[in-house]
TORFI-439671 format. One line per field, with one value per residue (C-alpha): x negated, y, z negated; residue in one letter. Coordinates in nm, 4 decimals. Layout:
REM TORFI-439671
c1: c(X	...)
c2: c(Y	...)
c3: c(Z	...)
res: c(A	...)
***
This chain:
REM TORFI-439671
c1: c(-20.9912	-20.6632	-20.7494	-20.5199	-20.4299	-20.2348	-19.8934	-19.8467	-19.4724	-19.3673	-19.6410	-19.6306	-19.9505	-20.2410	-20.5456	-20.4289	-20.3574	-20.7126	-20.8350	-20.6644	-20.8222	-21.1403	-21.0810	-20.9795	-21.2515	-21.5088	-21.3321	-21.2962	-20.8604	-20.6156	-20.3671	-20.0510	-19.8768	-19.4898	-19.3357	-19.1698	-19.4835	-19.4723	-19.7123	-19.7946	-19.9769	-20.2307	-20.5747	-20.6239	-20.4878	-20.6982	-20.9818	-20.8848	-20.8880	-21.2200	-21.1324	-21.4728	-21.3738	-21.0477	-21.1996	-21.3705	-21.0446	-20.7882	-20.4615	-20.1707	-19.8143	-19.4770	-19.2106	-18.9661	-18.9698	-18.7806	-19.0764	-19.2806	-19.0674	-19.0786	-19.4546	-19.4992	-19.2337	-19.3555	-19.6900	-19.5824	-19.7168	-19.6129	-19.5045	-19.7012	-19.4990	-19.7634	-19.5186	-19.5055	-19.1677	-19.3143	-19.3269	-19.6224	-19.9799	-20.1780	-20.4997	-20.2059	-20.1235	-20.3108	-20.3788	-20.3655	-20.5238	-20.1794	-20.0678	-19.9833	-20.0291	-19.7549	-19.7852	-19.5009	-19.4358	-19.6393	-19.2560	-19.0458	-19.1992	-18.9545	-18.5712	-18.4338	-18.3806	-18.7523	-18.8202	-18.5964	-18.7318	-19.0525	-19.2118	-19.4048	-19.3949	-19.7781	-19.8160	-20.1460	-20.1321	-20.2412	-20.2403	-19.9473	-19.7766	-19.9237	-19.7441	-19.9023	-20.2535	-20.2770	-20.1644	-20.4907	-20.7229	-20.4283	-20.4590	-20.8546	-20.8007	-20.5512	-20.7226	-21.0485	-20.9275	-20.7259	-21.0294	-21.2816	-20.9882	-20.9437	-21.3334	-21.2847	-21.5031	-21.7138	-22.0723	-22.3859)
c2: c(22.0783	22.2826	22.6265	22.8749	22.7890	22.9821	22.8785	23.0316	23.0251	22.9615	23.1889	23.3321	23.3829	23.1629	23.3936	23.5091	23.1408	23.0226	23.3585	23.2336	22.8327	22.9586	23.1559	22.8235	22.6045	22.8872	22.9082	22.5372	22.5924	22.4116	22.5629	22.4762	22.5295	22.5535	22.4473	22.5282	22.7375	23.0295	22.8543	22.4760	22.3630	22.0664	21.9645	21.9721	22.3750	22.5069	22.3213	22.5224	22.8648	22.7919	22.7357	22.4978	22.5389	22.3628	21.9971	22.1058	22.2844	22.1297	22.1936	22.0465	22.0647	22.0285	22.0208	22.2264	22.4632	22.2049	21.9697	22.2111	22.3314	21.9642	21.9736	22.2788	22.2013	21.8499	22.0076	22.2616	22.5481	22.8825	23.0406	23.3919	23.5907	23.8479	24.1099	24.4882	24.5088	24.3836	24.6768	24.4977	24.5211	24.2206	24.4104	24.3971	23.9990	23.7350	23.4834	23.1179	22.7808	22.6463	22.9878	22.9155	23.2381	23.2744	23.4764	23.5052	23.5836	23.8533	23.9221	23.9351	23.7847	23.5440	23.5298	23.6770	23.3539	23.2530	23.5582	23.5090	23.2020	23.3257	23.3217	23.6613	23.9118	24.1302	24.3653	24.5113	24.9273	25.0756	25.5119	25.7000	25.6307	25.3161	25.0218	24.7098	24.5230	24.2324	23.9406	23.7549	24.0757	24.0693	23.6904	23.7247	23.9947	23.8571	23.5061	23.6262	23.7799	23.4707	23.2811	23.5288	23.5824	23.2109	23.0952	22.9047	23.0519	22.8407	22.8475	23.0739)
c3: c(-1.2703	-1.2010	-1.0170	-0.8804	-0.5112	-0.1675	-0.0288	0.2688	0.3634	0.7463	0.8371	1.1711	1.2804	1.3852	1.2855	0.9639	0.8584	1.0021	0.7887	0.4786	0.5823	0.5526	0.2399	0.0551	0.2224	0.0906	-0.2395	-0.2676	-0.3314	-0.2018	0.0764	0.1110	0.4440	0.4019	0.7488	1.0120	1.1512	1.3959	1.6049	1.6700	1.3857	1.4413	1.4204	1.8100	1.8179	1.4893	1.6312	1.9920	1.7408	1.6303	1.3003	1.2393	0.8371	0.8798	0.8121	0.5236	0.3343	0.1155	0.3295	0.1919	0.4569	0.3116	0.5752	0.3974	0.1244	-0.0459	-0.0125	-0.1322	-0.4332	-0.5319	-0.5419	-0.7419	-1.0059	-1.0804	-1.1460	-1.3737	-1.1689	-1.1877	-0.8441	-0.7932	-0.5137	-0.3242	-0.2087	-0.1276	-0.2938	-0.6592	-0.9031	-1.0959	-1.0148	-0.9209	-1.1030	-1.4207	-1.4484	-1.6391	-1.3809	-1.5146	-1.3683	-1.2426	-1.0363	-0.6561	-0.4901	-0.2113	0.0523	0.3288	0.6860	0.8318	1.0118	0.7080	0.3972	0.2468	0.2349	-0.1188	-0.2457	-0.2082	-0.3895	-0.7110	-0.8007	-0.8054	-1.2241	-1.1248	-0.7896	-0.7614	-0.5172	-0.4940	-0.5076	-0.1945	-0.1021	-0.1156	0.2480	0.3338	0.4462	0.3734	0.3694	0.6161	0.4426	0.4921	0.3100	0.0062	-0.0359	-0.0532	-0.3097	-0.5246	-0.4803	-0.5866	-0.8703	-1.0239	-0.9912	-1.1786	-1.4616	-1.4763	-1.5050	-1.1333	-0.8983	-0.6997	-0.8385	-0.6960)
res: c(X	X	X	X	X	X	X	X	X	X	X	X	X	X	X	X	X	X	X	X	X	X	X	X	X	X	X	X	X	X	X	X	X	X	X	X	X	X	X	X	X	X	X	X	X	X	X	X	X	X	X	X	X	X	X	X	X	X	X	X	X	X	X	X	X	X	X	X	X	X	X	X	X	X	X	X	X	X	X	X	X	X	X	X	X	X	X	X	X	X	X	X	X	X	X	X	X	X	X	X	X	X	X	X	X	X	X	X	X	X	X	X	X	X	X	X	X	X	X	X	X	X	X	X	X	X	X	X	X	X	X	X	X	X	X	X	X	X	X	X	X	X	X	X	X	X	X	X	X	X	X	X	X	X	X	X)
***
């Protein structure tokens, strides 16, 4: 069955990616991890973080964002940009089963040209004179939405 899914892009830090691990593992996504990392990215160092969930999530690494726009395109998916510079409401969209949720650096998000190709930019609304959510807690929310609009949530 297709189901929505993350793509975290060159993210640059290790707890909000194990966060965002454990979030797929739990929801039973896939996560893609767009390289290069902020932080050394193996199997010995997320065990090291304690991230117990990692060998029981679907993560997916693409070296490039070129690798990884080759993925996504072949498959037809439409690229979901989670941004604080969207104009649209993430509560607004109709979520379907082939969305890939990107999220970008906790540093700078992603370059313009990341966010142009993008099918559909969300932010989530937040009080007047606030920031931004941690990108882990807006992934959860956005995620968990998708998958209740598109009839994917993991069963009870």
């Amino acid at each position: 069955m297709t189901r929505p899914c993350l793509a975290l892009y060159q993210p640059d830090i290790p707890q909000n990616t194990g966060t965002l691990i454990r979030l797929a593992a739990c929801m039973d996504v896939a996560i893609h991890i767009i390289h290069p990392t902020g932080f050394t990215f193996s199997d010995r160092h997320m065990r090291r973080a304690g991230m117990d969930y990692a060998d029981q999530a679907q993560i997916v690494t693409h070296d490039s964002y070129a690798a990884f726009q080759d993925w996504y395109r072949a498959g037809n998916r439409r690229l979901v940009l989670l941004t604080t510079k969207a104009p649209a409401s993430a509560y607004a969209a109709s979520f379907t089963p082939q969305d890939v949720l990107m999220l970008g650096r906790e540093s700078a998000g992603v370059p313009d040209s990341v966010a142009a190709e993008a099918d559909l930019k969300l932010r989530l609304p937040m009080a007047s004179g606030m920031r931004s959510l941690n990108v882990a807690i807006c992934g959860a929310m956005v995620l968990g939405e998708a998958l209740r609009q598109t009839g994917t949530l993991p069963e009870v």
